[in-house]
C-alpha positions as CSV (number, residue, x, y, z in Angstrom):
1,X,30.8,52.5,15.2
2,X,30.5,49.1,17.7
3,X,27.7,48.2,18.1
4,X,26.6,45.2,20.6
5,X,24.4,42.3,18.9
6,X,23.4,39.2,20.8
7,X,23.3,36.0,19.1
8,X,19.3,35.8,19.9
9,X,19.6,38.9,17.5
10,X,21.3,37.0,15.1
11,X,18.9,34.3,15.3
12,X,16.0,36.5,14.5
13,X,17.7,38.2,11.6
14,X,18.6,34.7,9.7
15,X,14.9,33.9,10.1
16,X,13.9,36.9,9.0
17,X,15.2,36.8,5.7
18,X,14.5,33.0,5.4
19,X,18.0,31.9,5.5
20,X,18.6,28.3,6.8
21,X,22.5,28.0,5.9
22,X,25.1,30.3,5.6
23,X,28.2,29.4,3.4
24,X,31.9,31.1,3.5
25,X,30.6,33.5,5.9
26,X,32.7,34.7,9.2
27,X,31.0,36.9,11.7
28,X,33.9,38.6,13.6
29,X,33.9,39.6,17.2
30,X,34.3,39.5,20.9
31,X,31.8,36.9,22.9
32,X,30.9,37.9,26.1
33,X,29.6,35.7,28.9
34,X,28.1,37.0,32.5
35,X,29.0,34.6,34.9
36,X,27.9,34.4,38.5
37,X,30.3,35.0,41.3
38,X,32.6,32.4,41.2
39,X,32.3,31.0,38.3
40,X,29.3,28.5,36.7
41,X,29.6,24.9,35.3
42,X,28.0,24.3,32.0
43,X,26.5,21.3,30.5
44,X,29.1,19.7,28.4
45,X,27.3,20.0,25.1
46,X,27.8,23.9,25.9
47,X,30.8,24.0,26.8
48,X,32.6,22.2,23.7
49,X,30.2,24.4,21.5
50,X,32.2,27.9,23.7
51,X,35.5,25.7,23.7
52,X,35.6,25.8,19.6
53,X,34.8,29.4,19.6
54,X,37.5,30.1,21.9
55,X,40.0,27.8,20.0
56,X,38.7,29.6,16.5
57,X,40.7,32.9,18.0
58,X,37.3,34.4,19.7
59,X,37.8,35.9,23.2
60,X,36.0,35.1,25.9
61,X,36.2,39.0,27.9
62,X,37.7,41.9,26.9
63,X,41.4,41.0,25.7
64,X,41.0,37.0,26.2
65,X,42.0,34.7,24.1
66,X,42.1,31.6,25.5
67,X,40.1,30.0,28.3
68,X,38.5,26.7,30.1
69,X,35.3,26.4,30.3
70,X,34.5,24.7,33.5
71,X,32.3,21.3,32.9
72,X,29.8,19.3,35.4
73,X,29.2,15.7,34.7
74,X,25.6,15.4,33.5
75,X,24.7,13.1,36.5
76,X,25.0,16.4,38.8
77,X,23.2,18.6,37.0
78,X,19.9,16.9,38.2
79,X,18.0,17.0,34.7
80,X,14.8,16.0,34.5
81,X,12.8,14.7,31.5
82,X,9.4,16.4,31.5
83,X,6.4,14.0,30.9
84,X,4.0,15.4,27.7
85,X,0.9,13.5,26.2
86,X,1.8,12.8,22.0
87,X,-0.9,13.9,20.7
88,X,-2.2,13.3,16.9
89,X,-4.5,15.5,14.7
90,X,-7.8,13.5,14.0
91,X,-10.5,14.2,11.3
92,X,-13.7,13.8,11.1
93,X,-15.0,12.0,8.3
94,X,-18.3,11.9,7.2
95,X,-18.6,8.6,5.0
96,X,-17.7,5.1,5.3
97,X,-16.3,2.5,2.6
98,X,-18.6,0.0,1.7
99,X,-17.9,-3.7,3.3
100,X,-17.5,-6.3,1.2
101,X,-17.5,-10.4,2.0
102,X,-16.5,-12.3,-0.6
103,X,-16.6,-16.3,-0.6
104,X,-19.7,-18.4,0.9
105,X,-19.0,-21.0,3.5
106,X,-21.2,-24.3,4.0
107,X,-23.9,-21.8,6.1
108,X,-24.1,-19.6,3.4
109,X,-24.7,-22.1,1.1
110,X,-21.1,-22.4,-0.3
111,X,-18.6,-24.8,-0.2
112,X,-15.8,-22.1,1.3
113,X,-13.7,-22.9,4.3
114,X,-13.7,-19.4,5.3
115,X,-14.2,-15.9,3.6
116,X,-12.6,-12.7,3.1
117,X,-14.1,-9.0,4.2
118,X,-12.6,-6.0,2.8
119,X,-13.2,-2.4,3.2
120,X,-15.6,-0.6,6.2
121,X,-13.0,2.2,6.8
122,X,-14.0,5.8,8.1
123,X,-10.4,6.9,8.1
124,X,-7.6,7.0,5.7
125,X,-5.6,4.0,5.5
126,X,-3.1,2.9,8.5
127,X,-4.3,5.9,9.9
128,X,-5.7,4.5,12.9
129,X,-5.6,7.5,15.2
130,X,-8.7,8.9,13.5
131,X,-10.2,4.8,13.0
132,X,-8.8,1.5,13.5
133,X,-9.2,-0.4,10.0
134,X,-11.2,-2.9,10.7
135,X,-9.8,-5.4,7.8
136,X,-6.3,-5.6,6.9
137,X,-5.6,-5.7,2.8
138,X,-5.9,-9.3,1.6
139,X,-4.1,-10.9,-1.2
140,X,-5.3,-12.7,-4.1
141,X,-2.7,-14.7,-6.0
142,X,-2.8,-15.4,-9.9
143,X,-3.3,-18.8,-11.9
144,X,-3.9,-19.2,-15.7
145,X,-5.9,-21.5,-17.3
146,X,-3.3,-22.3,-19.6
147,X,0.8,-22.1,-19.5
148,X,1.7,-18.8,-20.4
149,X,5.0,-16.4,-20.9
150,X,6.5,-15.4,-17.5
151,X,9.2,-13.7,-16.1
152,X,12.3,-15.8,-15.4
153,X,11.8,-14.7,-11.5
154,X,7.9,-16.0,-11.5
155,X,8.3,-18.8,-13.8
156,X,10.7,-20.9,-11.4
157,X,7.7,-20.9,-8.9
158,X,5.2,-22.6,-11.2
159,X,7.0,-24.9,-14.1
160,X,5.5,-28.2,-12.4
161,X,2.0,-26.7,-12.0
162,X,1.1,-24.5,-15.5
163,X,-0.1,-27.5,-16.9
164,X,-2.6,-28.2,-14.3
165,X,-4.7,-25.1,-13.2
166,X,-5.7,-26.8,-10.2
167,X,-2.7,-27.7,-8.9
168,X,-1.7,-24.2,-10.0
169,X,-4.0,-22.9,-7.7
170,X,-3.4,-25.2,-4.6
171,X,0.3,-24.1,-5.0
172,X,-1.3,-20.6,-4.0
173,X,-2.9,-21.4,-1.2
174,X,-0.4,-24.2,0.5
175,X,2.6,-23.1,-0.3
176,X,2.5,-19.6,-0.6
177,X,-0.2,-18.2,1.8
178,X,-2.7,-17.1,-0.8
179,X,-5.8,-15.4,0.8
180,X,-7.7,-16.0,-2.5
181,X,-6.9,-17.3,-5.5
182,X,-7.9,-15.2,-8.9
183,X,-8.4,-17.6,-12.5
184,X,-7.7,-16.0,-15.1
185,X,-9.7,-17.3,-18.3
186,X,-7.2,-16.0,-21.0
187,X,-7.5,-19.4,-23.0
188,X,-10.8,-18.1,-24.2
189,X,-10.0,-15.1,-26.2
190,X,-10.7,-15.7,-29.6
191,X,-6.8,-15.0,-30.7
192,X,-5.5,-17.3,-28.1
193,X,-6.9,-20.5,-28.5
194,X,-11.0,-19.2,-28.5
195,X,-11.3,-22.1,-25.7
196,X,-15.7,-22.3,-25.1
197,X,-17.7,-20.3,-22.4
198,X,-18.8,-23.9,-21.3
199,X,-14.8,-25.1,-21.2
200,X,-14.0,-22.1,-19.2
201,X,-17.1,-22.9,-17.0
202,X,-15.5,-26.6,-16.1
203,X,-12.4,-25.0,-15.5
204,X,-14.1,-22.2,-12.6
205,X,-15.2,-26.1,-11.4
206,X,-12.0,-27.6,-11.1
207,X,-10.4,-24.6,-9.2
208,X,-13.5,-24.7,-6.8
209,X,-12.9,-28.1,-6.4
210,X,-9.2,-27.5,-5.5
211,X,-9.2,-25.0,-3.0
212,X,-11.6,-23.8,-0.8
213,X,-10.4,-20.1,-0.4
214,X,-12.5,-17.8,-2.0
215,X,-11.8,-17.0,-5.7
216,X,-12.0,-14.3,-8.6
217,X,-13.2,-15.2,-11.5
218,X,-11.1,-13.1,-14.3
219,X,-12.4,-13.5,-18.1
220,X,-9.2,-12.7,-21.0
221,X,-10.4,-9.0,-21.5
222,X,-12.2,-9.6,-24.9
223,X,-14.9,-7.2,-25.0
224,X,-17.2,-9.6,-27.3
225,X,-16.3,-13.0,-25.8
226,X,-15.8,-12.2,-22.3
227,X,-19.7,-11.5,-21.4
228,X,-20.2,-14.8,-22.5
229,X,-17.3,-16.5,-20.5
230,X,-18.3,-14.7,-17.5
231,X,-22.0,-15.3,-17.9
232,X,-21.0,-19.2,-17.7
233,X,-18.6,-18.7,-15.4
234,X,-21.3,-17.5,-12.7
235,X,-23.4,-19.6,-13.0
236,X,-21.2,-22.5,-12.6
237,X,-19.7,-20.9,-9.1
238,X,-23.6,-20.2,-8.0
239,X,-23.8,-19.9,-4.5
240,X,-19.7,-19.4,-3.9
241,X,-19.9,-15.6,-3.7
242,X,-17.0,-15.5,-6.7
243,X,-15.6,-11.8,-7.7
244,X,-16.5,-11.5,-11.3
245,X,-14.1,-9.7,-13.0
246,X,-15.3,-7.5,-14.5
247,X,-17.9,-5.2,-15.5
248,X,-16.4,-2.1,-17.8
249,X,-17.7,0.9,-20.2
250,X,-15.9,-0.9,-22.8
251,X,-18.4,-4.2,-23.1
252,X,-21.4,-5.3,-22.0
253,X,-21.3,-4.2,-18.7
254,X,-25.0,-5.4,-18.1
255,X,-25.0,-8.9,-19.1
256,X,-22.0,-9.3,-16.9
257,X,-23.2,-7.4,-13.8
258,X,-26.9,-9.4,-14.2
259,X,-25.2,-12.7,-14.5
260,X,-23.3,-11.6,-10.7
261,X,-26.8,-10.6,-9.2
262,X,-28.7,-13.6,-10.8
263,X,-26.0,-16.1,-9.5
264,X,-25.0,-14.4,-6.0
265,X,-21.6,-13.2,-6.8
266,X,-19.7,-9.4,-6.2
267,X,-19.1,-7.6,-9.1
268,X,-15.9,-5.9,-10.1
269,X,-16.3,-2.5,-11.4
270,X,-13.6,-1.6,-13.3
271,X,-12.4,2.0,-15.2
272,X,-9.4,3.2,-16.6
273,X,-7.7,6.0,-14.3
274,X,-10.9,7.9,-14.4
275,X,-12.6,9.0,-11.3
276,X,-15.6,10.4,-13.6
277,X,-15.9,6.8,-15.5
278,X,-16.0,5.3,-11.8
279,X,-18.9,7.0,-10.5
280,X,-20.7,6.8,-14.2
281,X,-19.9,3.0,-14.3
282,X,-21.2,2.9,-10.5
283,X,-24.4,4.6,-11.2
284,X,-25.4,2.6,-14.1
285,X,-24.8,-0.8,-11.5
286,X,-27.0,1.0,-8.9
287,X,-29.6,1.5,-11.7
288,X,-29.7,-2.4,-12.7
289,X,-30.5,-2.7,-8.9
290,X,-26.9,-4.7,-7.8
291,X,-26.7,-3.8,-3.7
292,X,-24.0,-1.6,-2.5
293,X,-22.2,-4.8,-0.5
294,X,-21.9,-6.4,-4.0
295,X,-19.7,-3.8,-5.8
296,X,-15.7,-3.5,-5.2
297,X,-14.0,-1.1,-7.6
298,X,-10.8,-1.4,-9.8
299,X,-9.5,2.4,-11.1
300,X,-6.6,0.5,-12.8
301,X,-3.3,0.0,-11.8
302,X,-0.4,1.7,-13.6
303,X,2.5,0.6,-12.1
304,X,6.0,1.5,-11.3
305,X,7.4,3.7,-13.9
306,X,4.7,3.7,-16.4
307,X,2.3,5.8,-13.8
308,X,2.3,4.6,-10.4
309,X,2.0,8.7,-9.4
310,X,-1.2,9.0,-11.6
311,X,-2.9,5.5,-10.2
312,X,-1.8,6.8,-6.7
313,X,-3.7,9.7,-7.1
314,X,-6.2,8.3,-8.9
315,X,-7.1,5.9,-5.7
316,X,-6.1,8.4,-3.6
317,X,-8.7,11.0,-4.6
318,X,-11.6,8.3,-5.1
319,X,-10.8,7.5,-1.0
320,X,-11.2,10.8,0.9
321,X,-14.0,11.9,-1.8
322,X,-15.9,8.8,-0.5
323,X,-14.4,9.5,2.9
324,X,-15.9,13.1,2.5
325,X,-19.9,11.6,1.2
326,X,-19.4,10.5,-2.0
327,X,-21.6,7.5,-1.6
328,X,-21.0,6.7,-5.7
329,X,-17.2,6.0,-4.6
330,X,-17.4,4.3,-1.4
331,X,-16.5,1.0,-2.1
332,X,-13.5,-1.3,-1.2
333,X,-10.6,-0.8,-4.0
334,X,-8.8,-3.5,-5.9
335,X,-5.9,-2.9,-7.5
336,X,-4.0,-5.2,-10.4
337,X,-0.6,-5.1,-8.4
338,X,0.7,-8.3,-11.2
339,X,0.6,-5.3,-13.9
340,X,3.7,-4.5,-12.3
341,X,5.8,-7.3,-14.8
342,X,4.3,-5.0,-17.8
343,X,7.5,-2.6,-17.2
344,X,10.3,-3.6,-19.0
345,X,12.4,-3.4,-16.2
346,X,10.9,-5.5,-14.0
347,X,11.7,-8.7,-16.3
348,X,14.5,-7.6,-18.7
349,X,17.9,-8.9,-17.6
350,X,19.6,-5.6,-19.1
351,X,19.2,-2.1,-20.2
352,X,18.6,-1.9,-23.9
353,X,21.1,0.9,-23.9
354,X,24.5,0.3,-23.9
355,X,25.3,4.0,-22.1
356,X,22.6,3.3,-19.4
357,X,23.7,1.8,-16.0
358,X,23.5,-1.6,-14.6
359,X,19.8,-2.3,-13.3
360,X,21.0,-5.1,-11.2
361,X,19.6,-8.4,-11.0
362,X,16.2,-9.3,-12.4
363,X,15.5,-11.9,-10.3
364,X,15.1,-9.6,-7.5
365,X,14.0,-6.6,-9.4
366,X,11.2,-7.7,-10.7
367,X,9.6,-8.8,-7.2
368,X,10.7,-5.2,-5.9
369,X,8.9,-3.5,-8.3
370,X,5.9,-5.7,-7.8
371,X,6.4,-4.9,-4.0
372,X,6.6,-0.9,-4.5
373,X,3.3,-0.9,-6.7
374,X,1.5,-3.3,-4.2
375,X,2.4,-1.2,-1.0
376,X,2.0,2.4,-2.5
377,X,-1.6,1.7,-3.8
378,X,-1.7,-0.1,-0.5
379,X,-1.2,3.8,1.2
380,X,-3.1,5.5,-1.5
381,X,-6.5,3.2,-0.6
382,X,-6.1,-0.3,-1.9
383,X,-8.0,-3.3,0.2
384,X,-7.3,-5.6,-1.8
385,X,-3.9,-6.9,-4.4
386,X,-4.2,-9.4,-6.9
387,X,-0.7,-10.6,-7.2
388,X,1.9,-12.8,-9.3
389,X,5.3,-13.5,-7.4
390,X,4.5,-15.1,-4.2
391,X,7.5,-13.7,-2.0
392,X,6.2,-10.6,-3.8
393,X,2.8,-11.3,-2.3
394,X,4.3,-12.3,1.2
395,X,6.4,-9.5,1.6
396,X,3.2,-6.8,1.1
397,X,0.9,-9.1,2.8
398,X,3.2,-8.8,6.2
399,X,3.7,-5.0,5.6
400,X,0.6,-4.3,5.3
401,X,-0.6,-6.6,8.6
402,X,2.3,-4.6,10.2
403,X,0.6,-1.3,9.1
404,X,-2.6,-2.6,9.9
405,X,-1.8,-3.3,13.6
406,X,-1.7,-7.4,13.6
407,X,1.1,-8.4,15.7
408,X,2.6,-11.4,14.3
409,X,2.1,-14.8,13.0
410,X,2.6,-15.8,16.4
411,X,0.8,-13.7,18.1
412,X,-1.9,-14.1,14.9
413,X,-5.9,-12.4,16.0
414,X,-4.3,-9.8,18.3
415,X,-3.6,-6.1,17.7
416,X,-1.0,-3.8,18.3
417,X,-2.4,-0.4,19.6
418,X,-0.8,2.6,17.2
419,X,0.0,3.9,20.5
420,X,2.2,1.1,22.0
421,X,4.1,1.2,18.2
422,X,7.0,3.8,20.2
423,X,7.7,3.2,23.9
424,X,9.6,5.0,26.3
425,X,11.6,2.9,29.2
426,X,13.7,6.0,30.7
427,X,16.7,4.6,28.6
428,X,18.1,4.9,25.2
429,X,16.3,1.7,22.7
C-alpha cells in the first residue's frame, strides 16, 4: 500500500520522537513538485538542494529521472531583509551591591593621587541590558616585603626590584598599569623571619611613600601575629583609606576590624568557600558597628584545576542572593586571582608523569591560568583582582574594560553602548 507523505510530515515525525540526526538511513521514493504554468525559477540554494536529490536517482514526476532545475540570479528575485527590534530579557532586581571607595586623596585627608570605587551594581555582571555597571573591575598588583620563591615566568619581571619593596611597588604602577598596589607582610610570620609589627608598620610607610595609588595592606596569614601586624599597620596608613586584609573566623577578627574603624580604613572580610561563614562573619562586623561602605568581601579563590567551578559558584551564588535582598551579602567581591601559581601546572616546566602529554610552555602557561581564574570570577561577580604576573594583569584588566563597555585607551572615559557592540550596514562585516 502507497501512501503519500510530504516532507512537512516528515519533519513533524523526527520532532516528534526527538530525533535530531539520522544515520545510515535512506528514505526511498518519488518527489513531486507542482509547478505553475510554465515553469518557476527557484532560489539557488533550492535548487542545488532538488539538483542532489535528482542526481541521487530520485525523480522529479512520475517516471523522471533526471531534470534541470531552472535558477534566477538572487538580484531578480527582489528579496527584502525585514527590519526587527533585538530585544533582550531584563530582570528586576531588588538589591544593590554595596559601593566601595578605597584610597583618600589630599581632600579627604590622604596623600592619594586618585582613588578606586568598586561595586554599586543592580544587575549581574556585563549584563548591562538590565544595568550598566557603573565601575569596571580594578586590579591590584602584588609586592612582598621580602624576596620570595616565584615562578620562572613572574620572577623575570621583578629580579632588580625584590630587594627594595618600594621600588617593587613603583614597578606596579609605572610600568605595568597597577590600579592598586597590595603589600604583602609575609616577613612577619613567626616561621619566616618573625620581622616586628613596628618593622612591618615602616614598611606600609615606605610603600605609601612610593606610590600614591591606593594600597592593600595584606598581613602573612598568622592567626596569632597577624592582629598585631595589622593593628600597626593601620595605624601607620591613618587617614589613606588602606584595605586591611583581613578580618577571618580563624583569628581575631575584632581587634583587626576595630583597628580599620579606629584608623579610617575598609575592612576585608574574608571566608573560605562558605556562603554561611560570609554572612556570619558579616553580621558579627555589623555588630562592632563598621558601616556597610567599609566592608568588601573575599569568599576565596580556588583556582584553575584545584576548584575554580566551586569558587565560581561560590561568588556566583553570594551575587544574585544579594541581588535578590540579601543585604548580609551585598558587598563588592575580591578575589585572590595570584592563588592561581598554587597549581602545579601553572609553574612546573613538565608533567611529573612520564605517560602524560606535553603541557606546553610554562612561561606562557602559567599567565593563562592566572588569566582564566581572573576572568571567570570576573563573570561569576568579582570587582576586584589582586594579581601577580603583570601581562596576566593587563590582559584581564582590558577584557574586563571591554566587557564593561570602556572603549579604548584612546578613546579612555567614554562608553560603548551594549547595543552599538553588533551593527548592521546592509552588507556582510
Amino acid at each position: 500500500m502507497e501512501k503519500e507523505i510530504t516532507l512537512a510530515d516528515i519533519a513533524k515525525i523526527l520532532d516528534k520522537y526527538d530525533i535530531v540526526e539520522l544515520e545510515d538511513v535512506k528514505i526511498k521514493g518519488d518527489i513531486e513538485l507542482e509547478l505553475a504554468e510554465g515553469g518557476v525559477a527557484l532560489p539557488p540554494s533550492i535548487a542545488q538542494a532538488l539538483q542532489s536529490i535528482i542526481s541521487a536517482g530520485a525523480g522529479v514526476g512520475t517516471g523522471v529521472q533526471k531534470a534541470q532545475i531552472p535558477t534566477t540570479p538572487a538580484e531578480e528575485l527582489n528579496l527584502e531583509l525585514i527590519r526587527t527590534e533585538f530585544k533582550v530579557a531584563k530582570t528586576e532586581w531588588k538589591g544593590q551591591i554595596e559601593e566601595v571607595t578605597i584610597g583618600a586623596t589630599s581632600a579627604d585627608g590622604g596623600t592619594r593621587e586618585g582613588t578606586v570605587t568598586i561595586g554599586g551594581e543592580k544587575a549581574l555582571p556585563f549584563y548591562n541590558f538590565d544595568y550598566q555597571m557603573p565601575h569596571p573591575p580594578v586590579i591590584s598588583v602584588d609586592c612582598f616585603d621580602m624576596p620570595i620563591k616565584l615562578a620562572k615566568a613572574v620572577r623575570g619581571h621583578y629580579e632588580d626590584v625584590m630587594e627594595d619593596v618600594g621600588e617593587w611597588a613603583k614597578k606596579n604602577v609605572r610600568e605595568f598599569g597597577a590600579d592598586m598596589v597590595t603589600i604583602h607582610l609575609i616577613s612577619t610570620d613567626p616561621t619566616i623571619k618573625d620581622t616586628s609589627a613596628r618593622e612591618a608598620a615602616k614598611t606600609v610607610e615606605e610603600v605609601l611613600q612610593a606610590v600614591k595609588v591606593p594600597i592593600v595592606i595584606g598581613g602573612s596569614g598568622n592567626p596569632d601575629k597577624d592582629p598585631e601586624v595589622l593593628e600597626a599597620a593601620a595605624e601607620a596608613a591613618e587617614g589613606e583609606r588602606c584595605l586591611i586584609a583581613s578580618a577571618n573566623l580563624n583569628m581575631d577578627y575584632e581587634r583587626i576590624a576595630k583597628a580599620a574603624l579606629e584608623h579610617g580604613h575598609v575592612i576585608l572580610s574574608w571566608t573560605q568557600l562558605d556562603i554561611n561563614a560570609q554572612k556570619t562573619l558579616n553580621r558579627y562586623l555589623f555588630k562592632m558597628g563598621v558601616p556597610r561602605e567599609d566592608i568588601v568581601i573575599d569568599p576565596t579563590t580556588a583556582t584553575l584545576g584545584y576548584g575554580l567551578d566551586y569558587a565560581f559558584t561560590n561568588i556566583e551564588r553570594m551575587r544574585i542572593s544579594a541581588l535578590k535582598g540579601a543585604t548580609d551579602l551585598a558587598f563588592p567581591i575580591s578575589c585572590g586571582v595570584t592563588n592561581a601559581w598554587g597549581a602545579r601546572e601553572a609553574w612546573m616546566k613538565n608533567s611529573p608523569i612520564a605517560e602524560d602529554s606535553y603541557w606546553g610552555p610554562a612561561v606562557n602557561r602559567g599567565p593563562l591560568y592566572e588569566i582564566i581564574t581572573g576572568l571567570t570570577l570576573g563573570v561569576a561577580g568579582g570587582d576586584m583582582f589582586m594579581m601577580m604576573h603583570p601581562k596576566a594583569a593587563a590582559a584581564v584588566k582590558r577584557i574586563t574594560q571591554m566587557l564593561f563597555g570602556a572603549a579604548g585607551a584612546e578613546d579612555e572615559g567614554k562608553k560603548v553602548k551594549m547595543e552599538d557592540w553588533v551593527t548592521w550596514s546592509g552588507k556582510a562585516v
